[in-house]
KEKE-305168 format. One line per 2 residues: their letters; for each residue x, y, z of C-alpha. Coordinates in nm, 2 decimals. Layout:
BEGIN
a	X/Y/Z | ... .
***
This chain:
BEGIN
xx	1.22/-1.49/-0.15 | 0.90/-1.30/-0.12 .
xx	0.86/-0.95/-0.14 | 0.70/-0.61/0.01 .
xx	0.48/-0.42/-0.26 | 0.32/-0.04/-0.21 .
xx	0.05/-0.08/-0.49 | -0.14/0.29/-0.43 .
xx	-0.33/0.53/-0.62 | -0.22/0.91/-0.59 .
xx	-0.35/1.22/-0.71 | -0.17/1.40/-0.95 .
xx	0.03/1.67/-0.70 | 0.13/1.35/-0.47 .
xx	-0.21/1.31/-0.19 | -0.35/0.98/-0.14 .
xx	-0.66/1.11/0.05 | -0.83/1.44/0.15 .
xx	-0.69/1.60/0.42 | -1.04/1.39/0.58 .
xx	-0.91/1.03/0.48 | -1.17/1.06/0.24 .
xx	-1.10/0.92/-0.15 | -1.43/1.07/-0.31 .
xx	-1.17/1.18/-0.60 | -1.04/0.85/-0.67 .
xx	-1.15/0.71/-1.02 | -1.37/0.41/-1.01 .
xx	-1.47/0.31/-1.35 | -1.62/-0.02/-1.41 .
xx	-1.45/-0.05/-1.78 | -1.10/-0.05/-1.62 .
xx	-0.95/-0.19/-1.31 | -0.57/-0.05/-1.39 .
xx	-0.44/-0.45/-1.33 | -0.59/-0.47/-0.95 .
xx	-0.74/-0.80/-1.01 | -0.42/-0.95/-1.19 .
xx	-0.24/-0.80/-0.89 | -0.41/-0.91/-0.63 .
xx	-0.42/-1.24/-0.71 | -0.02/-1.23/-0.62 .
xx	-0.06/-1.14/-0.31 | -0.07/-1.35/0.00 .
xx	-0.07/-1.11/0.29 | -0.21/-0.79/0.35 .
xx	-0.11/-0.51/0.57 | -0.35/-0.22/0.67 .
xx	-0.32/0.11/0.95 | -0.61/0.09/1.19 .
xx	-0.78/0.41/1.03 | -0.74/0.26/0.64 .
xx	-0.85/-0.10/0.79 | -1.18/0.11/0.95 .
xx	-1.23/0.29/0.69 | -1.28/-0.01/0.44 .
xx	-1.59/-0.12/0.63 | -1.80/0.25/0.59 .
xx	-1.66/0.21/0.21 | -1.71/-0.18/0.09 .
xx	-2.06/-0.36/0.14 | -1.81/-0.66/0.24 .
xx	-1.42/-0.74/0.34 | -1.23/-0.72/0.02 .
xx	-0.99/-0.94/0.14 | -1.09/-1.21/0.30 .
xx	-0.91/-1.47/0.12 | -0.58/-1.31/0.23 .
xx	-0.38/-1.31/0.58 | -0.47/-0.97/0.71 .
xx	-0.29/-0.78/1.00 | -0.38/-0.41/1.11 .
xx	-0.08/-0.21/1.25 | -0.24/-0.03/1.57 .
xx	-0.15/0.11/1.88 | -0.45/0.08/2.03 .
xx	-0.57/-0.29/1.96 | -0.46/-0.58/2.01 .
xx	-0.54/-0.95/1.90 | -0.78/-1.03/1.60 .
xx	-1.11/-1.00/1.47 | -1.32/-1.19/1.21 .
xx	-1.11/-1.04/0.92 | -0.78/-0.96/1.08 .
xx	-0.48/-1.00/1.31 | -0.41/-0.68/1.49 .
xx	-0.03/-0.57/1.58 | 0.15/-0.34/1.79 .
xx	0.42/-0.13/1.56 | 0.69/-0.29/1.72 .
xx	0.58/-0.66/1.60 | 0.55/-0.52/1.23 .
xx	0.96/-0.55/1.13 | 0.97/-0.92/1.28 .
xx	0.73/-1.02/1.11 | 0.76/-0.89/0.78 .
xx	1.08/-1.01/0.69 | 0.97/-1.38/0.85 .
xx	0.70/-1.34/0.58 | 0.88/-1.25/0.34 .
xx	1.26/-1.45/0.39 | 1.12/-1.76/0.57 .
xx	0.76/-1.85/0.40 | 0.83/-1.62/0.04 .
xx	0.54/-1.43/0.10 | 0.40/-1.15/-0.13 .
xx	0.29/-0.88/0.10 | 0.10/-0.55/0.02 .
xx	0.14/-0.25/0.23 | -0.23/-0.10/0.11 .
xx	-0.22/0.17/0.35 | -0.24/0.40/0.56 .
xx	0.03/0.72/0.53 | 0.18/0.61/0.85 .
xx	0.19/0.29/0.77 | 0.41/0.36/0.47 .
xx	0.60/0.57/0.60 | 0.71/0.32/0.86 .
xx	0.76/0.05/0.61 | 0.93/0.34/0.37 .
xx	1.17/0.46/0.69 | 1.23/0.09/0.78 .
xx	1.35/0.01/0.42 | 1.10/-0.27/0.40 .
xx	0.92/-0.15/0.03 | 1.07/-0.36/-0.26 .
xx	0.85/-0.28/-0.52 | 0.63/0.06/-0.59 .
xx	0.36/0.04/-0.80 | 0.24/0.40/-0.83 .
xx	-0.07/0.51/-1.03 | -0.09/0.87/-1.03 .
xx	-0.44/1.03/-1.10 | -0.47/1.29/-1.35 .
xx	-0.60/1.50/-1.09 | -0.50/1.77/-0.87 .
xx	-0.66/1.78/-0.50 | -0.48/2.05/-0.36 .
xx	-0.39/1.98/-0.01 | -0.43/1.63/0.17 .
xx	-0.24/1.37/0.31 | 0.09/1.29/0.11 .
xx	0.19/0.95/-0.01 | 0.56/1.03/0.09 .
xx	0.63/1.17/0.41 | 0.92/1.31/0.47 .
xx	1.22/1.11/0.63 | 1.56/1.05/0.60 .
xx	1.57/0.73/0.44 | 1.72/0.75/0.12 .
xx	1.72/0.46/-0.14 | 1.76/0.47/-0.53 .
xx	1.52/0.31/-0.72 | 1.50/0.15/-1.05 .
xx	1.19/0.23/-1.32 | 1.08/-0.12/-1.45 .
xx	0.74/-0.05/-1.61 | 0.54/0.25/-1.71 .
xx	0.19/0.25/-1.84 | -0.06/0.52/-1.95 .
xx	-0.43/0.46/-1.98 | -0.66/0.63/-2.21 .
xx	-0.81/0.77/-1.92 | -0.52/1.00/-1.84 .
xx	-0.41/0.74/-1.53 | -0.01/0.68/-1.57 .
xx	0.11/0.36/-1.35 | 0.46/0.35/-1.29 .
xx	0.67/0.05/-1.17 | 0.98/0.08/-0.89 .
xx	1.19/-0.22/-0.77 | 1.43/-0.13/-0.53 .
xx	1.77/-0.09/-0.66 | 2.02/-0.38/-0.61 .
xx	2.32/-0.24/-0.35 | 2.66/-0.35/-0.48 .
x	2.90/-0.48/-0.11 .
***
């Protein structure tokens, strides 16, 4: 079976992005990628918000995923483009778990808020990988919204880089019937 992974960056007091969308305050050192690479190449299938999947293009001088089946969760456009296929919310839930259950895909939910929070709400996320930022932004958007989905997790790795950057690891906990 395949699995639904949140692998996210988050400043220090819980924001993924300036209030603006903007990520100026996100670390990008050459010396360390924090396992992205290693990650990445477990993924199959990507999932993006329309404003994240936009805002790629004014950041990256080309498509960082273009080896990957793309789809960009929108309400406002519909069928595909030369990097990805676009979805109404409502064709999301389907889909994931036919991804994940029939073809044992490894999907990454990269972003945006919304977008997690539907897959959060929906119960979708089996895996959080979290690196929190030793820094503090002050106001922003949140990486948890709130909601009333509750669900316990269970810590399976922690990490702390020289840097000051602590990754953690959460895999949803098994529910006893």
């Amino acid at each position: 079976m395949g699995k639904v992974i949140l692998f996210i960056a988050q400043s220090t007091d819980g924001y993924i992005a300036r209030e603006d969308g903007s990520i100026d305050w996100l670390r990008d050192d050459p010396e360390e990628d924090y396992g992205y690479e290693e990650f990445f190449h477990t993924i199959d299938t990507v999932f993006l918000g329309r404003k994240t999947y936009d805002h790629i293009f004014e950041l990256a001088e080309e498509f960082p995923y273009k080896m990957k089946d793309v789809y960009v969760v929108s309400n406002s456009r519909e069928g595909h483009d030369e990097y990805a296929t676009y979805l109404q919310p409502e064709q999301t839930l389907p889909l994931v778990n036919m991804l994940k259950n029939e073809q044992n895909k490894t999907i990454w939910v990269v972003g945006g808020a919304n977008l997690i929070h539907y897959f959060i709400s929906a119960g979708l996320i089996d895996e959080y990988q979290i690196f929190i930022q030793p820094t503090l932004i002050g106001k922003g958007i949140p990486l948890f919204q709130k909601n009333d989905h509750e669900e316990e997790l269970q810590l399976t790795e922690t990490n702390a880089y020289p840097d000051g950057m602590l990754a953690i690891t959460y895999q949803r906990k098994e529910q006893s019937h």
